[in-house]
N, C-alpha and C positions, 0 to 999 in steps of 0.2 A: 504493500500500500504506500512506503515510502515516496514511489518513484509516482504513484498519483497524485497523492494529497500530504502537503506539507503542512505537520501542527506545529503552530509558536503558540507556545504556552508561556504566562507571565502573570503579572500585576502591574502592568500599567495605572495608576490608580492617581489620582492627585487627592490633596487634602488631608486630613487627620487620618481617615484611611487608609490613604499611600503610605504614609507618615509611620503609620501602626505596621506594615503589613512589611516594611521595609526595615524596622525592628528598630527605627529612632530613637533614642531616650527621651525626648521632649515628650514623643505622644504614649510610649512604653507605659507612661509615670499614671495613666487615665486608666487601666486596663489592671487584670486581675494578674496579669503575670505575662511572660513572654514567650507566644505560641512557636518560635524558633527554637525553645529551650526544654529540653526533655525532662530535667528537673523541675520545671513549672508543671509538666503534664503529671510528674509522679506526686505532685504534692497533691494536687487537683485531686486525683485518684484515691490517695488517703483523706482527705477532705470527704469524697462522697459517701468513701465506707463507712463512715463514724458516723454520718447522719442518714443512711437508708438501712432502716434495720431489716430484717429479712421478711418481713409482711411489705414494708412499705417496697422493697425489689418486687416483692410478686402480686403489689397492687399496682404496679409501673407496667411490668409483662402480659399484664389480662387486657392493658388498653391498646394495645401492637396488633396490628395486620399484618405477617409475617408469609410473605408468599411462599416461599421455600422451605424444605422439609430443614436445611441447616441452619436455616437463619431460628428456624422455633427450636432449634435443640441448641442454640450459644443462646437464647434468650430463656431458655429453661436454667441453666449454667448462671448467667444472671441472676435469674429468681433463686437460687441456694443462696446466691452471693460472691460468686466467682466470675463475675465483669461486671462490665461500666457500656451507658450509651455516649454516641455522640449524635447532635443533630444537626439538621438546617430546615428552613421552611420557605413557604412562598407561596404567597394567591395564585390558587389555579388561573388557568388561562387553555383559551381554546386548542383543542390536540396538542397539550403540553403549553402555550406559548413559547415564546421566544426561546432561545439557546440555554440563555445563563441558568432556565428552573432544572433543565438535562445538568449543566456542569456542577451547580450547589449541589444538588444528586453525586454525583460522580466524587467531588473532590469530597464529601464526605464518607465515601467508600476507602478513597484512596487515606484517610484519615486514621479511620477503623483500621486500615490493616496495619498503618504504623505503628499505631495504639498498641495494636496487638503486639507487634511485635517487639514495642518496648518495655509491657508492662506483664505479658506471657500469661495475659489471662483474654477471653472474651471480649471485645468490643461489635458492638452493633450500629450500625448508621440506620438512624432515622430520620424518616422526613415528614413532616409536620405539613400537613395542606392545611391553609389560612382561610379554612372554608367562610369565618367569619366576617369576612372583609366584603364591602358592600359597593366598592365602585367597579361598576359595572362596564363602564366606558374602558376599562383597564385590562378589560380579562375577554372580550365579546368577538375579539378578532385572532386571525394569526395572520403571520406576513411570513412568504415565502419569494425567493427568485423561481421563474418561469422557464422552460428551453428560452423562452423567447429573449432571456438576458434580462428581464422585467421586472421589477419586484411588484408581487402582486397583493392584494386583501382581500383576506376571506372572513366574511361578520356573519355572526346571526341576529335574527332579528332581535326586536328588544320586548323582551316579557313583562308582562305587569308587575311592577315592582322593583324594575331595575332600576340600579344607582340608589336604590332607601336602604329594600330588602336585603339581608345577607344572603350570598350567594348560596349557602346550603336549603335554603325557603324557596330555591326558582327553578324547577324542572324545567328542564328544555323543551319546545313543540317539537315542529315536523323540521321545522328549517334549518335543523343539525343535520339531515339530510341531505337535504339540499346544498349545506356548506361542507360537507364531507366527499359530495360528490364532485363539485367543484375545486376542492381542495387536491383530490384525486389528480383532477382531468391536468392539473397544473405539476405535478409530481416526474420527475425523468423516470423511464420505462428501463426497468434493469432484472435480472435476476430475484431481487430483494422485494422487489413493489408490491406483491401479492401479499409476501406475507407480514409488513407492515400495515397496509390498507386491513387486512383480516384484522390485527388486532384493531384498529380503530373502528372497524363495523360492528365488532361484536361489543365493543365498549360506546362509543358515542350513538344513542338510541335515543327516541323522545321517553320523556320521560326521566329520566337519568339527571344530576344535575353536574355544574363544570367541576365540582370537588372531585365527584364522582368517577369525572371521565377521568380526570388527571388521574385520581391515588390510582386507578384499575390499568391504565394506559403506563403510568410510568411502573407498575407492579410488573406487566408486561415486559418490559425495557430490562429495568433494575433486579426483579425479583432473584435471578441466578448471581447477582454479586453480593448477595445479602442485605440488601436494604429491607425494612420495616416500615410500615405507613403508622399515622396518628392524624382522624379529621380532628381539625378542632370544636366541630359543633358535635361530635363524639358525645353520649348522653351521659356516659359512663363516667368519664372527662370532663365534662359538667359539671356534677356532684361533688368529682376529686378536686375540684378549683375553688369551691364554696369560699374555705375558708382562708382562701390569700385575697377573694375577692372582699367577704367581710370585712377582713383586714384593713383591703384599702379603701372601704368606705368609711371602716373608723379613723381612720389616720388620716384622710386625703387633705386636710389643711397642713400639717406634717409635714405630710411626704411634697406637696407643692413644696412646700419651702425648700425641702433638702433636696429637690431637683431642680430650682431657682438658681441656689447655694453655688450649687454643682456649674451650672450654667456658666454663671458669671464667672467664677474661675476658670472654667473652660474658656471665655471671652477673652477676659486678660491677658491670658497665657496664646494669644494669638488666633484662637480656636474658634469659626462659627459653630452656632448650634444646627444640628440637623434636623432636630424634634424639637420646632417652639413652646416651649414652657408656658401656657394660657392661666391668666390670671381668674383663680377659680374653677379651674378645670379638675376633673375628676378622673385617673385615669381608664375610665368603664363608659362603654357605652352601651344603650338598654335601648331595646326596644320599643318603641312607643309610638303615638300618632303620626309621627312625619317619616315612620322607618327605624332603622338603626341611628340613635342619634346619640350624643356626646352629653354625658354627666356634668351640669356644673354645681356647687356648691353654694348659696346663698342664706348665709347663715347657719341657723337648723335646720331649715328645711333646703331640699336638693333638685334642679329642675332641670328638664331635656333644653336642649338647646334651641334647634329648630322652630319645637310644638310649646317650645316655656311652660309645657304641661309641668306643676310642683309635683315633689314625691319625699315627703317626711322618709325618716330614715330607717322607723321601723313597716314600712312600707317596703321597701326595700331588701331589707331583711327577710320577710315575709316572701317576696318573691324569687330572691335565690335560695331558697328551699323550696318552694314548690315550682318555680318555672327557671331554673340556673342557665337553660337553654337560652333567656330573650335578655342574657346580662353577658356581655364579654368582656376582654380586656384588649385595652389599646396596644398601641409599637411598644411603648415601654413597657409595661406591662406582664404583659407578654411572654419574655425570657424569664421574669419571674416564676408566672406560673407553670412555664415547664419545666424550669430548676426544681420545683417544688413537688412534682409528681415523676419525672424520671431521672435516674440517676446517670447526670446527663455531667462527664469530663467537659465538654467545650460545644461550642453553637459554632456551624460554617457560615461565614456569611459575606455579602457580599462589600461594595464599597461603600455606598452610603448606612448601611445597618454596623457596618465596622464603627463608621463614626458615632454612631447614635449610641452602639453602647459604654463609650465612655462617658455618657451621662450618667449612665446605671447605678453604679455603686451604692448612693445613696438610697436608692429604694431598695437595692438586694438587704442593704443591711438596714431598711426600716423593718422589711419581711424575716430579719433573721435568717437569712437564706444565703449561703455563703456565692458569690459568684463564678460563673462557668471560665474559664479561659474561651477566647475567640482566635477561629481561624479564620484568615481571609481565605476566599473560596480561589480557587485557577481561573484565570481567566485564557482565553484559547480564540484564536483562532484558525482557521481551517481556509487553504489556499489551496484553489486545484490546479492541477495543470495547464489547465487553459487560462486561467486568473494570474498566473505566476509566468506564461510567457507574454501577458499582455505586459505586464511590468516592467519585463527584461526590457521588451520593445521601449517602453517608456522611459527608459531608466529610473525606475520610482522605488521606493520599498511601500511598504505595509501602514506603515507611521504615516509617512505622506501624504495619503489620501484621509487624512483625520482633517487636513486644510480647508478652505472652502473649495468649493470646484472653480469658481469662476480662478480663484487663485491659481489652480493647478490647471487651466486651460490656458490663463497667460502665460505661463511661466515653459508649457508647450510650445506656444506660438514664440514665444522671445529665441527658444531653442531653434525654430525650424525658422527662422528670420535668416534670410540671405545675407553672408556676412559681407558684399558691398553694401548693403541697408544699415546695416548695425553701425558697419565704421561708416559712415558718411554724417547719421544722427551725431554718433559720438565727435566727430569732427565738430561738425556745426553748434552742438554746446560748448566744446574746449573755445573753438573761435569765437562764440557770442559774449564767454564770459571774458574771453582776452580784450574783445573789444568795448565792451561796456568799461572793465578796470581802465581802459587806455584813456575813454574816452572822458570819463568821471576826474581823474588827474587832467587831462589838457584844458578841460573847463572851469577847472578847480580857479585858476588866475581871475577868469572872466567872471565870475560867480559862484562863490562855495555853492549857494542852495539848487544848483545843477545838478546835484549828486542824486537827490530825492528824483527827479524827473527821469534822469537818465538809467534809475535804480528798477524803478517803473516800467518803463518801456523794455527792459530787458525781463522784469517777470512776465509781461504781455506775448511778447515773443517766447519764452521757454512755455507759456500754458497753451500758443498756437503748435505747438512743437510736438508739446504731449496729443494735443488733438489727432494731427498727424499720426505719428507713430502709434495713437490708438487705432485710427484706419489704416495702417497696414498691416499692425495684426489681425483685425477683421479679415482682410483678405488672406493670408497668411493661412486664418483658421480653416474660412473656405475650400483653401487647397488642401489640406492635410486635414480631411472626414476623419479617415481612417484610423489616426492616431485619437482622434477626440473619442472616434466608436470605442479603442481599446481602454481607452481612460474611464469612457460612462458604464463597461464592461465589469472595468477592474471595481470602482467603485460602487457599483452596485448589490455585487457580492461580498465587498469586505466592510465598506461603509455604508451601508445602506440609510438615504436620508441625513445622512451625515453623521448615522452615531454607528459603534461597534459593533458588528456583525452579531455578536450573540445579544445582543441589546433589542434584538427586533426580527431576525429571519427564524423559523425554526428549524431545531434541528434533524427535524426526518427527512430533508432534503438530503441530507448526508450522510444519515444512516442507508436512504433507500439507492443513495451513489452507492455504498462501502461498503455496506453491511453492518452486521452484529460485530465483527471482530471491530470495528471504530472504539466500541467501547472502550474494549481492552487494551486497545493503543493508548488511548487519551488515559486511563489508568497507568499506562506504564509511564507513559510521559511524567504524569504527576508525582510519583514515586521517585524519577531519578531529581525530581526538585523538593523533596521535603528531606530535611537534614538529618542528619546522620544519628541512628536513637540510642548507638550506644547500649551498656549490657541489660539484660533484662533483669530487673533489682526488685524488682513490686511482689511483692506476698501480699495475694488477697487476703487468704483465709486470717493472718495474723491483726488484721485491718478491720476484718467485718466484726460487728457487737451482735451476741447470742439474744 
């Protein structure tokens, strides 16, 4: 597959993120420990054992969707007490969405096994579908490239409810059909296309909703590398949340504060925030007339945002014991409550959720919940043969096309510019400025304030110039299609839109080029990039409390 499809794997990443993911000490100092550092993952690991006593492992393992006969026998292993999870999560999105929900998948595989292999006990990757998340505009489409070099959209239509309701409350109609089939007709004809299209027919059905399609579609994908599913509107999951969710509605004046706290020193110390801190805010959002909408705090009593509908507190209370389903927990939030239900070494994640959880701290430790280590997830891209001799032709890399286009179309046209044109431009400035300076000194005797007019007319003349030499790279472009085709070519499959490939195309384009073994490549890749783990030192058994 080498000689077809070239992967560059990386972190390219800017901000607290990059910052974190790159092992900085500045951003190091915000985070529970240093995910480059194996000694951070072994403390982590004695951290969990001390606080999941052996009920609370095997009320973690009853809420797992374990596809595979090995992945429920290392999570049986767990529930004794001889391993640890790691997770990532991510709002479903239509046949997977875009790239990056396949690579958070993937690098947390690649995670697990290093786990494994430095702590010689069981690790499990899980992934968390964010089935509670409610914008809808977010999840309703995929974007795929065409033979046609295209990138194209594929939507369903929009259900009642969408953008209020959480996404686990909205079964699909007919027109997942109709966008499967279409999805289809757009897909390269290979070897592989049957029996991808099979898995997504037998999973994407009316009826069915987008959590649904994901956990069962990436079950499909993942289930033989040992991944584990957990919805979050899970009923079970529910119940086990109750009481961090209580928590945070006793505490939410509190815990604003200590994530204010937290803010502003993040600010100082150079840092935006990625999760605005709302004054009053609560961090749960409940169900109620306008949809899913955001908890605020006023006074004693507690009201929806949206619907301003009030809700006293022991209202509340009352309703996550009988309805814990129509109460969730926000971004921050969030990593709390599944620190608090699985016994979970570290969260994948990506670059802005990198930065978000150096807010965290302060609520882990308002919850008494000791903090997970974070890994930044792989980022990848995927370069085909065809994509990679447009490039050569170009002389471009990978990076380059992150530019604007109009920029990488000039900077073509300046290239394939006739070098009589070039040097006669660049004469004609060296000359214009020789003679403006000649001319500003000879006048100089006759009138200093000659210099201003004569300063003038010489920018006049340089902005006539630019005019020009804009119209002849117009012409320029004209002549050379061909290179411009290979340019909207290249960019269309690695920057699609202008943002990074796995940001927006999905990836069954390229499993149905490559196959199932892509997986296992993009796994090895990741492997020869996480560091070196060193001897295996971890005794569960001595760790875990009877």
């Amino acid at each position: 597959m080498a000689s077809r499809l070239e992967v560059q794997v990386g972190r390219p990443w800017t901000g607290l993120g990059g910052a974190y993911a790159r092992g900085e000490p500045n951003a190091l100092r915000w985070y529970a420990g240093n995910w480059q550092d194996p000694d951070a993952w072994r403390t982590r690991a004695r951290e969990v054992a001390e606080c999941f006593t052996p009920d609370a492992r095997a009320r973690s393992v009853e809420l797992l969707d374990a596809p595979a006969r090995a992945t429920r026998e290392k999570l049986r292993r767990v529930a004794a007490g001889d391993g640890f999870m790691v997770s990532t999560g991510q709002q479903p999105g239509l046949f997977t969405g875009p790239g990056y929900t396949l690579l958070k998948a993937l690098s947390t595989v690649a995670l697990a096994r290093w786990l494994e292999g430095l702590l010689a006990v069981p690790v499990v990757p899980v992934f968390w579908v964010a089935s509670e998340d409610h914008d809808w505009a977010e999840v309703d489409h995929v974007d795929l490239v065409g033979a046609d070099n295209e990138l194209h959209r594929v939507s369903l239509p929009e259900p009642a409810g969408a953008g209020a309701q959480p996404l686990h409350r909205l079964p699909l109609g007919t027109g997942v059909e109709s966008a499967l089939d279409e999805f289809a007709g757009l897909l390269p004809q290979t070897e592989f296309t049957s029996e991808y299209l099979d898995v997504l027919r037998e999973t994407w059905r009316p009826g069915v909703t987008i959590n649904d399609g994901v956990r069962t579609t990436l079950g499909s994908l993942l289930g033989d590398h040992g991944v584990a599913f957990l919805d979050a509107a899970d009923p079970v999951l529910k119940r086990r949340s109750v009481p961090v969710l209580e928590a945070e509605l006793r505490g939410a004046g509190a815990h604003e504060a200590g994530l204010a706290a937290r803010g502003a020193e993040l600010h100082a110390s150079g840092w935006p925030l990625q999760v605005p801190i709302l004054e009053e805010g609560v961090n749960l959002f409940v169900e109620g007339p306008a949809g899913r909408e955001r908890l605020y705090r006023n006074g004693e009593v507690f009201r929806l945002r949206k619907s301003d509908t009030p809700l006293p507190m022991d209202d509340l209370f009352a309703r996550l014991r009988s309805e814990p389903s129509t109460i969730s927990p926000n971004v921050l939030l969030r990593p709390v409550v599944e620190a608090s239900v699985l016994p979970t070494l570290g969260f994948v994640t990506g670059p802005g959720e990198t930065a978000y959880h150096a807010q965290l701290a302060p609520l882990f430790a308002s919850h008494a919940t000791p903090q997970p280590l974070v890994f930044p997830r792989f980022s990848v891209t995927l370069v085909e043969g065809k994509v990679a001799k447009a490039l050569d032709n170009l002389d471009l890399d990978v990076a380059s096309l992150a530019h604007p286009v109009h920029e990488l179309m000039a900077r073509l046209a300046r290239e394939e510019m006739p070098e009589p044109v070039t040097r006669a431009l660049a004469e004609l400035r060296t000359a214009l400025d020789r003679g403006t300076a000649e001319l500003v000194e000879a006048s100089r005797p006759v009138d200093p304030t000659l210099a201003g007019p004569v300063s003038h007319a010489r920018s006049v003349t340089l902005a006539a110039l630019r005019g020009t030499e804009r119209k002849i790279l117009q012409a320029v472009k004209r002549r050379n299609e061909t290179r411009l085709r290979q340019l909207e070519k290249a960019r269309v499959h690695l920057f699609p839109r202008g943002a990074p490939q796995e940001r927006v195309t999905s990836p069954l384009y390229y499993l149905v080029r490559y196959g199932p073994s892509l997986l296992e490549e993009l796994l090895e890749h990741f492997a020869r990039n996480l560091p070196a783990p060193g001897p295996a030192d971890y005794v569960a058994s001595s760790a875990t409390p009877e």
